[in-house]
C-alpha positions in Angstrom: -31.8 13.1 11.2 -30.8 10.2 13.3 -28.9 7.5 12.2 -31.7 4.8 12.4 -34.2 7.2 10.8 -34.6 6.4 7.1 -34.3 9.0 4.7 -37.6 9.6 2.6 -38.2 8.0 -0.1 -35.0 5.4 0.0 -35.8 1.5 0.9 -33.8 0.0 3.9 -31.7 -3.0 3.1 -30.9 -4.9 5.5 -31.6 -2.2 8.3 -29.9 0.2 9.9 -26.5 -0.6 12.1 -25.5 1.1 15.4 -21.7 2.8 15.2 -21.9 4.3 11.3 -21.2 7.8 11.0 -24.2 8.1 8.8 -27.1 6.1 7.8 -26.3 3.2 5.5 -28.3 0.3 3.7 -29.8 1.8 0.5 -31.1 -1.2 -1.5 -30.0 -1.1 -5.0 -33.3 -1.0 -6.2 -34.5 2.2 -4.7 -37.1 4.6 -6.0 -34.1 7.5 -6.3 -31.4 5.4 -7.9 -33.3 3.7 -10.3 -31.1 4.2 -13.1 -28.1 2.7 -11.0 -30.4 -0.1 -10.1 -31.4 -1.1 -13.2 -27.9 -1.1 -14.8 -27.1 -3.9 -11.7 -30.4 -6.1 -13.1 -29.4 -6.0 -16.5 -27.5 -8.9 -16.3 -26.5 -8.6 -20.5 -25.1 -5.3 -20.2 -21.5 -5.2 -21.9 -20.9 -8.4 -22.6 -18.6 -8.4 -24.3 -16.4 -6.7 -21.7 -13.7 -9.1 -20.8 -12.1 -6.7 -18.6 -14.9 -5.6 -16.9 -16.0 -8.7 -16.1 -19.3 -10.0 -15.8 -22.3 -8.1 -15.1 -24.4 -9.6 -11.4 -27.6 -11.5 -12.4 -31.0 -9.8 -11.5 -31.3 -10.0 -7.5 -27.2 -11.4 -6.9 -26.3 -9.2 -4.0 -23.4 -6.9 -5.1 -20.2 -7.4 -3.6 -16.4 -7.6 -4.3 -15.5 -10.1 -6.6 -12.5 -12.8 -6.6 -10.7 -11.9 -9.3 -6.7 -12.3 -8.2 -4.9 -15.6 -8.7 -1.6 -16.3 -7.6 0.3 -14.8 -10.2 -1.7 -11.7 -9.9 -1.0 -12.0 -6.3 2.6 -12.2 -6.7 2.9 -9.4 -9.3 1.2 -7.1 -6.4 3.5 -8.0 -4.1 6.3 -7.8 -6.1 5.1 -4.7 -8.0 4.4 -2.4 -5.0 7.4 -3.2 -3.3 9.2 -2.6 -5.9 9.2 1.1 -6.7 11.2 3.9 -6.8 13.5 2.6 -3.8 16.1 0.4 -5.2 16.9 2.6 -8.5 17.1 5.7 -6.4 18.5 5.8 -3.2 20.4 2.7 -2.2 23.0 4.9 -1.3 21.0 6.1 2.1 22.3 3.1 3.8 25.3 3.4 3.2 25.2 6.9 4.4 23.9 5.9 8.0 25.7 2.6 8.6 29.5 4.1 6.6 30.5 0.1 5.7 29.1 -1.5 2.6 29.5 -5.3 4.8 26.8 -3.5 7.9 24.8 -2.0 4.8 24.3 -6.2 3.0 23.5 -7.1 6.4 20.3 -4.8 7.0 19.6 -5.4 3.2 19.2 -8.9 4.2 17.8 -8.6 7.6 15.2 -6.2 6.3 13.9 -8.6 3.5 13.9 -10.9 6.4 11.9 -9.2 8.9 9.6 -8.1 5.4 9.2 -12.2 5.0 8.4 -12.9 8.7 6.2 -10.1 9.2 4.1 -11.2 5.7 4.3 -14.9 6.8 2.7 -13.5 10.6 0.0 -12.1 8.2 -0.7 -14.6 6.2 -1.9 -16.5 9.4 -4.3 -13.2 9.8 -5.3 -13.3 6.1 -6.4 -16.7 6.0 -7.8 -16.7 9.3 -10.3 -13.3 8.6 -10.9 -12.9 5.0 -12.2 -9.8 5.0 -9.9 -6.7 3.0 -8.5 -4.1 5.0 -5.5 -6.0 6.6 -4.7 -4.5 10.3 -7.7 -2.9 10.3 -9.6 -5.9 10.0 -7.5 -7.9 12.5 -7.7 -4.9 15.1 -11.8 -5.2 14.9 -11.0 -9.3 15.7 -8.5 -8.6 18.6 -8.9 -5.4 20.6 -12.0 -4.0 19.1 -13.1 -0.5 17.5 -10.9 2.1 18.6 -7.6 0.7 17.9 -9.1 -0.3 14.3 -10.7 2.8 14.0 -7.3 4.7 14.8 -5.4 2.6 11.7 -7.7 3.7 9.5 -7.7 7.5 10.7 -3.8 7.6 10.1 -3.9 5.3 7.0 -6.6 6.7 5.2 -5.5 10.1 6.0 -1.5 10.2 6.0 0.2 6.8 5.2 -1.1 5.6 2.4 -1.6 8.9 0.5 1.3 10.2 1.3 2.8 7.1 0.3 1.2 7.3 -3.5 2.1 10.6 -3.7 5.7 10.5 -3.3 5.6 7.5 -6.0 3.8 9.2 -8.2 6.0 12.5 -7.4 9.0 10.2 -8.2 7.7 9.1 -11.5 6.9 12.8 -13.1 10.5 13.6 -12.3 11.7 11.1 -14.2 9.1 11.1 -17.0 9.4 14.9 -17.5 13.6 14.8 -17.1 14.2 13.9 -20.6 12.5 16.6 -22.0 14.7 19.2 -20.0 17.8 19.7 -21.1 20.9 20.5 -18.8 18.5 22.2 -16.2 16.4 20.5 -13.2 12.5 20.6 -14.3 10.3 23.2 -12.9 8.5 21.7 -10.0 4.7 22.7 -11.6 5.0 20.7 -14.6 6.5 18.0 -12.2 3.7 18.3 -9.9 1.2 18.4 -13.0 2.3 15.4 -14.6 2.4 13.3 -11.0 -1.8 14.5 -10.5 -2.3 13.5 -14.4 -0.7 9.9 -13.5 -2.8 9.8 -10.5 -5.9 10.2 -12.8 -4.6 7.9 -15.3 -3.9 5.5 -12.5 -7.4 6.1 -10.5 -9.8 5.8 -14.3 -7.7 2.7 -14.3 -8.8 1.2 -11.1 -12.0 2.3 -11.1 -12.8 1.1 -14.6 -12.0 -2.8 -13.5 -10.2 -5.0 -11.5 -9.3 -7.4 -13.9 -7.5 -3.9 -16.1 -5.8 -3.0 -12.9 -4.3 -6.4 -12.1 -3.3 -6.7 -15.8 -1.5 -3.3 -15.5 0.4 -4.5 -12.3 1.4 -7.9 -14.0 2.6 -6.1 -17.0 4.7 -3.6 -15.1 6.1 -6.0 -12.7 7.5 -8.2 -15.5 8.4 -4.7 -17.2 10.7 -4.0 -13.8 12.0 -7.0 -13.3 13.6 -7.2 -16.8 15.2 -3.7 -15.9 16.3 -5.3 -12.6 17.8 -8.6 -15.1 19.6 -5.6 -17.2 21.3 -3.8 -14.0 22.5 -7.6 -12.6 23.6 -8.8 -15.9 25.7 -5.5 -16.2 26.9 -6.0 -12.8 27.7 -9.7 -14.3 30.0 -8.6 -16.9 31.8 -6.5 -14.8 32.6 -9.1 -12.0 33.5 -11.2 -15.0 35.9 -8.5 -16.0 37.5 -8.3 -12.6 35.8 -5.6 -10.8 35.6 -6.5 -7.6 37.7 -4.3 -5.6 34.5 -2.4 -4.2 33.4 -5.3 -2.6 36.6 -7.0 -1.2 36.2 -4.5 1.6 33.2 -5.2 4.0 34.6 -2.4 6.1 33.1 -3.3 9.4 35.5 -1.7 11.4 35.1 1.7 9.6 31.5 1.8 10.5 29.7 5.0 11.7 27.0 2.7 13.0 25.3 3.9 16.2 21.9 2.2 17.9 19.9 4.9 16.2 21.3 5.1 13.4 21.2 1.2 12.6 17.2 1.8 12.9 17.4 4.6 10.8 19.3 2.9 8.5 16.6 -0.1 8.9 13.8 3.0 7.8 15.5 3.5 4.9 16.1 -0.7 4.0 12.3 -1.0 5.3 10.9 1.7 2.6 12.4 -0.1 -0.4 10.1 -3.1 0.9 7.4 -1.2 1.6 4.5 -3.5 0.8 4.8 -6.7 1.9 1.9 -6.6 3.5 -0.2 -5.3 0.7 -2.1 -8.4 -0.2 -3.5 -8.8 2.8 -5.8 -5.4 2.1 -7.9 -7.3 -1.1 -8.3 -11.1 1.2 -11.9 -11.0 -0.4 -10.9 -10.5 -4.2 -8.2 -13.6 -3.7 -9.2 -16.7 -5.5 -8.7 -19.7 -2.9 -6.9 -17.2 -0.6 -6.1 -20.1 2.1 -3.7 -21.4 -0.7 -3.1 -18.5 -3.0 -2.1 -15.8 -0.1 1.0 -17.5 1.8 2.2 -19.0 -1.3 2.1 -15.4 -3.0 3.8 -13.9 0.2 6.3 -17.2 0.4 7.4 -16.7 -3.5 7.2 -13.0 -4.1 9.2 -11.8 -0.6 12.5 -14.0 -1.2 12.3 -13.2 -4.8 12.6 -9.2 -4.1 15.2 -9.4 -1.5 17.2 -11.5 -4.1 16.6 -8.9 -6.7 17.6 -6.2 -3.9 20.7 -8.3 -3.1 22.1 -8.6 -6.7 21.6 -5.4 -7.3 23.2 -4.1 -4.7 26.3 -6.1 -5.8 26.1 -5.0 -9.5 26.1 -1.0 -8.3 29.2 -1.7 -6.7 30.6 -3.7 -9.4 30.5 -0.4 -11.8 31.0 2.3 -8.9 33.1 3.3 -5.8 31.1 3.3 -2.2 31.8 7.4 -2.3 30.3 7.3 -5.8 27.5 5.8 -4.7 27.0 7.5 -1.7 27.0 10.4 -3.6 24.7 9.9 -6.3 21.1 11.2 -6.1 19.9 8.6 -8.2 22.4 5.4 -8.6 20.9 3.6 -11.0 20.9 6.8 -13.6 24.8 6.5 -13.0 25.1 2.7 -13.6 23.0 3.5 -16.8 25.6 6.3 -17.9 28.7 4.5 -17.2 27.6 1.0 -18.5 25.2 1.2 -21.2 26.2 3.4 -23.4 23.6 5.0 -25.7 21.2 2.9 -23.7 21.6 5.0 -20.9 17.8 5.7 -21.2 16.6 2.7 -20.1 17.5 3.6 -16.6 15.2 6.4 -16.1 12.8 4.7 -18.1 13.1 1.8 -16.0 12.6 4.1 -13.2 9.1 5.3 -14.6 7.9 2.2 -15.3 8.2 0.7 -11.7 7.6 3.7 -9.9 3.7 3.8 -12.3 3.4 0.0 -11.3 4.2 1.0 -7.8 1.2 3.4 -7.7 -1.2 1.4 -9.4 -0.8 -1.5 -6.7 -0.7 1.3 -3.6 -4.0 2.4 -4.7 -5.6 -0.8 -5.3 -4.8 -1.9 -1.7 -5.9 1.9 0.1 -9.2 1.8 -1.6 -10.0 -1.2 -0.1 -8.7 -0.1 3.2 -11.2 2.6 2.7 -14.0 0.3 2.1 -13.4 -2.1 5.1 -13.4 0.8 7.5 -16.2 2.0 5.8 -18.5 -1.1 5.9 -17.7 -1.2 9.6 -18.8 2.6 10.1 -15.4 4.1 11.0 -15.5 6.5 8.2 -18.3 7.9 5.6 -20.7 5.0 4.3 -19.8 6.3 0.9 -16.7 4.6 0.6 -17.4 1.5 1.6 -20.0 1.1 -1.6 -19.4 -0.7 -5.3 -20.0 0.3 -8.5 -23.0 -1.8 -9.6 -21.3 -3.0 -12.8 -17.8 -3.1 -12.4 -17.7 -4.1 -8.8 -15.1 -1.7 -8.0 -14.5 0.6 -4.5 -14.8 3.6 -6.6 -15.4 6.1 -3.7 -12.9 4.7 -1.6 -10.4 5.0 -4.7 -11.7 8.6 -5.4 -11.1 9.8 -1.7 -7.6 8.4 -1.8 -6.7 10.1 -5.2 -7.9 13.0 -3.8 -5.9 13.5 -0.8 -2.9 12.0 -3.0 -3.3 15.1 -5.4 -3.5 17.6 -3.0 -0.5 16.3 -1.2 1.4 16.3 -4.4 0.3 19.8 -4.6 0.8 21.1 -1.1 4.4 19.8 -1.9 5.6 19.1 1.5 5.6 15.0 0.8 9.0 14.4 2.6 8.2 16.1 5.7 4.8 14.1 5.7 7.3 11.0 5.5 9.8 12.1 8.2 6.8 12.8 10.6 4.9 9.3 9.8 7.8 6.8 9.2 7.8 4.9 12.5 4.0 5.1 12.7 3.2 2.6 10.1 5.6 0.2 12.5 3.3 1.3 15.5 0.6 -0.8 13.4 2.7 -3.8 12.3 3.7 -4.5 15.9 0.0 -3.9 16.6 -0.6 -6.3 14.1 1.8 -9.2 15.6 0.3 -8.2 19.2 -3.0 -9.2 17.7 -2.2 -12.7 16.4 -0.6 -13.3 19.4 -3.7 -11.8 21.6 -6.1 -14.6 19.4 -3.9 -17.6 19.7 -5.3 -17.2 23.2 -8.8 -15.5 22.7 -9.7 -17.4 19.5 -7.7 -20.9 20.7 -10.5 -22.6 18.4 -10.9 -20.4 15.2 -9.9 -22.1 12.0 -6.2 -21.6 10.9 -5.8 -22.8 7.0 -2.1 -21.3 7.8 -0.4 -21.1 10.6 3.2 -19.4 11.6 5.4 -21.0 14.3 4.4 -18.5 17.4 8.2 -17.4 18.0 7.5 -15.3 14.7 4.8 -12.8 15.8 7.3 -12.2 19.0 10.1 -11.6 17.2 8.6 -9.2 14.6 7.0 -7.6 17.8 10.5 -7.0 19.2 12.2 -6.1 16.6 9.3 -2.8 16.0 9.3 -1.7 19.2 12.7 -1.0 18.9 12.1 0.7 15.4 9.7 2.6 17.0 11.2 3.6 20.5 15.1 3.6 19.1 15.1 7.0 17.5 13.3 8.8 19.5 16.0 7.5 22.4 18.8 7.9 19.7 17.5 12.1 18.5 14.6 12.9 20.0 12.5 15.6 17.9 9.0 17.0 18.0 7.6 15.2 15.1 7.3 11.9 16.9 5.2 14.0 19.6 3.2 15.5 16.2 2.4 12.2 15.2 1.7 10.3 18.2 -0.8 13.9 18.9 -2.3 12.8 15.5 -2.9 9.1 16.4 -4.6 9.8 19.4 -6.8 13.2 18.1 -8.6 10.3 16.2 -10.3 9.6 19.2 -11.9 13.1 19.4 -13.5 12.1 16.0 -14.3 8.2 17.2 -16.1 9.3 20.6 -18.8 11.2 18.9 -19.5 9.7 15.2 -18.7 6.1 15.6 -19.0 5.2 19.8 -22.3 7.5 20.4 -23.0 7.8 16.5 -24.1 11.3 15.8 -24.6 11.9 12.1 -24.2 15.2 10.6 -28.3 15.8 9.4 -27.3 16.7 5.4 -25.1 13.6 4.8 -28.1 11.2 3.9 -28.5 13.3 1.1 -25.0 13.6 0.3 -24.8 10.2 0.4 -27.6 9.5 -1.8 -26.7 12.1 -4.0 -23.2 10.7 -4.8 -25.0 6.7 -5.0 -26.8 8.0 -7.8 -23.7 10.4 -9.2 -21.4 7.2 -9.3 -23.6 4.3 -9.8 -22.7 2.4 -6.6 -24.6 0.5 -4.1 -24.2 -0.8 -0.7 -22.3 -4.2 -0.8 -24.3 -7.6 1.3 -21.7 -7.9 3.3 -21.4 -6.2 6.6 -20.5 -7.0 9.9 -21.5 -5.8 13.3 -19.1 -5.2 16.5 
């Protein structure tokens, strides 16, 4: 079947749209999905589901609703850069730079580049207020294939793979307690990250308003473990122990240029997420206000946490002993506290959860931009009828989460895909730049002084083209190969938009299988 043909027996809403991979535009009222249809006219079904929210009134178009405020905003900026980073592996700088003074300064210069870069998309954010972050700003600046390749490696690699290794983080330490005086056997580790990937997905899926009320929780939740680490590190200054941080070291330094961006990788990941809220623009309340005042509180408060933490590990332990440890905070925990050594790894769990609830919040609606615009299956770019929730899009990510988690080779997926998501950031700063002169006249509720785009631009290209230079290897070649191959997918489905004949009824089957509709909202290009 074509994609402009209608399937038999389905209403078209709104008509058909040249570029999707398959037909799209069920009306939520169709003859075949009646049951899904008449759950979205009941207007008085659960009402008494605060969570869920309210049901949409007989004939209100479905579409994502504005359900994040600015604390909610904060807490998922906060709470997904916040994971496993800080209370794991600090010590990774100070293995690549070999001075604890050049190791503060890429602390602080990343959380400065993290606060530039969010500020350079705030201007994006409140300028298109669409979800789906780069994606959407690529469709604005440069068109579909650039957008189209973002979401092939996003949807695909970077932001699976990025769950994945949380959630592979946070079985490790959930299970570790349980195991006495051995390491724990990589199936049950493996098993409890794809049950906290379930947990995590039923959560998202059920509502937004439960899913933002599970970030906020675990955000506070972390940054009370993060008070307990710097008011240890507190005492122990008090006490006199300051020795490990009398000495900067900068002459001692093992710094090279490629190491110094390597060490930057490793600073970077510990951010990881500062551009998060862009991904759910439409679910912001006031987002003109709400979106650089989230990014303007939450980024300076994380790289203060980062910074005082930092200083309380090296209250309690040597550089070497750092540098050593696997997982530092677990050591400050056992030399400090005591019999409340525990809290460490719990505090571990708890933020490295958080972490994945907010990573999947964000990639599902990734997923459903793409989607809407006809860059990947029309599935995933439709709502539950009731609970106004991406649930396809947050399936499909679980999905490739779990069998990552399973395949088990997470840290080579990392290795071969850690520059790339830079690739897109400079992208990103390229296109504000690019419609500061194409789009002189668009409205701007926030606007970033232009020398910030440029140097954020800078400063990736030479994240990006540094270790290659530095230690050239073939994965940079595998993953530049896997960028581009997305082209031999965007040619045929999406520029001359063939459609596979069986998906219409795939598609209709899974409408009716997950209660979801087509959302009012989509856009043409």
């Amino acid at each position: 079947m074509h994609h402009n043909e209608q399937p038999p027996g389905i209403a078209c809403n709104g008509g058909a749209r040249e570029g999707g991979l398959v037909w799209r535009g069920c009306a939520a009222d169709c003859d075949a999905e009646d049951g899904a249809a008449g759950a979205l006219a009941d207007g008085n079904a659960n009402p008494g589901d605060k969570l869920e929210g309210s049901d949409a009134a007989a004939d209100d178009p479905v579409h994502l609703k504005r359900r994040v405020g600015l604390f909610s905003g904060v807490a998922l900026i906060v709470g997904t850069m916040i994971g496993s980073g800080i209370f794991v592996s600090p010590s990774g700088l100070l293995e690549r730079t070999g001075s604890v003074g050049i190791s503060f300064i890429i602390w602080m210069a990343c959380g400065l580049l993290s606060l530039l870069g969010a500020l350079a998309y705030a201007e994006l954010g409140t300028m298109n207020t669409s979800s789906g972050a780069e994606y959407a700003y690529f469709m604005d600046a440069f068109g579909g294939p650039p957008a189209f390749l973002f979401s092939w490696v996003s949807t695909l690699v970077l932001k699976p793979s990025q769950m994945a290794i949380i959630c592979l983080t946070f079985a490790k330490y959930a299970v570790e307690p349980f195991v006495s005086e051995c390491e724990p056997p990589d199936s049950l580790v493996k098993l409890v990250a794809v049950i906290s990937i379930v947990m995590i997905l039923a959560v998202n899926c059920y509502s937004v308003n439960l899913a933002t009320n599970v970030q906020n929780i675990f955000t506070a939740a972390k940054l009370v473990a993060i008070a307990i680490i710097v008011c240890g590190g507190a005492y122990k200054l008090i006490l006199g122990n300051t020795r490990h941080l009398q000495e900067p070291n900068f002459a001692s330094s093992t710094a090279t240029l490629g190491n110094i961006a390597a060490a930057f990788y490793t600073g970077l990941w510990a951010y990881d997420g500062w551009n998060n809220l862009n991904y759910v623009t439409e679910e912001i309340k006031n987002p003109s206000k709400n979106l650089p005042m989230s990014i303007i509180i939450g980024i300076p408060l994380v790289t203060l946490c980062y910074a005082l933490v930092n200083v309380s590990y090296l209250a309690v332990m040597s550089v070497s002993e750092m540098a050593d440890s696997g997982a530092v905070a677990v050591t400050f925990g056992n030399r400090l506290l005591g019999p409340m050594a525990w809290l460490m790894p719990l505090a571990v769990t708890i933020s490295t959860f958080g972490s994945a609830n907010g990573t999947l919040f964000v990639a599902g609606r990734l997923c459903f931009a793409a989607s809407r615009e006809g860059h990947l299956l029309d599935i995933l770019s439709y709502v539950h009828v009731r609970r106004f929730t991406p649930a396809p899009g947050l399936i499909f990510h679980s999905l490739i989460a779990a069998a990552m988690v399973l395949y088990g080779t997470i840290d080579s997926l990392i290795d071969f895909f850690s520059f790339t998501a830079w690739i897109f950031y400079g992208g990103a700063m390229l296109a504000l730049i690019v419609m500061r002169y194409t789009k002189p006249h668009a409205p701007r509720p926030y606007k970033v002084p232009i020398i910030i785009p440029y140097v954020v631009l800078i400063v990736s290209t030479y994240l990006v083209v540094a270790p290659i230079i530095d230690k050239p290897q073939w994965e940079y070649l595998y993953a530049g190969a896997f960028i581009l191959g997305g082209l031999l997918v965007y040619v045929p489905f999406v520029k001359w938009g063939y459609s596979l004949p069986f998906m219409d009824n795939i598609t209709v089957f899974l409408q009716m299988v997950l209660e979801v509709v087509p959302t009012s909202t989509t856009f043409e290009y």
